[in-house]
Phi, psi and omega in degrees: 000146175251173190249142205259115184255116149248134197292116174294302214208157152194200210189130166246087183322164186221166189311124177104359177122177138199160190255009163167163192230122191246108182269100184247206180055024198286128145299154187297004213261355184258145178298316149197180218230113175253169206188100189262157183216155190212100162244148176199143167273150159299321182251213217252351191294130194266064156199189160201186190254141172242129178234121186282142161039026168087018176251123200219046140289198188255083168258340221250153156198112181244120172266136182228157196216129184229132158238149158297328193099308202248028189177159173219143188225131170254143171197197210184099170006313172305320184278321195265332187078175162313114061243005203284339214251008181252019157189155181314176158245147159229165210246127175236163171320145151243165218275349183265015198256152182320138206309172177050001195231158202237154197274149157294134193191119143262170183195122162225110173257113161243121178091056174267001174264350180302129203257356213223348166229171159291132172307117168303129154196127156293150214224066183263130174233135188236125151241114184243170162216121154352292179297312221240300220204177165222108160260158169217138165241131163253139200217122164257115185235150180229164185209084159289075196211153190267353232262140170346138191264136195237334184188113158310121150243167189237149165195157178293104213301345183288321184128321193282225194233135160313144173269147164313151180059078160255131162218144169228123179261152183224136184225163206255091165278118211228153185245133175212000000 
């Protein structure tokens, strides 16, 4: 079967910043969910967070294998603690890394209306800075709760604001 990408939502940060990118309302009608981003944080915090149905306890828990080109570094939510542990993590642009350029982000949640495990979501990440370096991140994540995902937020790992033309799309994927 092939699978059918229909656009739910999406989000244009606007002039002055936002302190989070919010999906609420998702229907139920799709087999899962994907969230492509195009991001840079205002502050200096290289990541941000994916948060379910408004829950930004410590629920979450995700391992990640990040490389440089010149190092592969592994870690893991469990390690670092709070605030590591209220959301997925991902890796975004900051504000000291070359001007204009914005971090790459996928997110794929499969099965989010399932009612009977916890939620799943995968990470594929990119980050460059020019002068100095590059990454990719792979990220495995769970949000421990069973209960249908209704809504998403983004946030910064630092606390600050997504820079204006930040985007986030959110698509419905049905096997049909």
């Amino acid at each position: 079967m092939a699978n059918t990408y229909t656009l739910i939502a999406s989000s244009t940060v606007g002039a002055g910043g936002a302190a989070n990118i919010q999906f609420t309302s998702i229907p139920s009608t799709y087999t899962d969910l994907k969230v492509v981003i195009s991001s840079r944080n205002a502050d200096t915090a290289e990541g941000a967070f994916c948060r379910f149905n408004s829950d930004s306890g410590t629920n979450y828990e995700w391992i990640q294998l990040k490389g440089t080109g010149s190092s592969a570094v592994s870690n893991k939510a469990v390690t670092f603690g709070s605030p590591y542990t209220t959301g997925v993590y991902w890796r975004s642009t900051i504000s000291t890394q070359t001007a204009s350029t914005f971090a790459n982000t996928e997110l794929y949640i499969p099965n989010y209306n399932d009612s009977s495990a916890y939620q799943s979501v995968s990470v594929d990440s990119v980050t460059e800075n020019n002068a100095t370096a590059a990454e990719a991140a792979l990220i495995a994540g769970i949000w421990k709760n069973n209960a249908a995902i209704t809504s998403i937020t983004f946030v910064t790992e630092g606390g600050g604001n997504f820079v204006q033309y930040t985007t986030a799309y959110l698509y419905g994927i049905s096997n049909s």
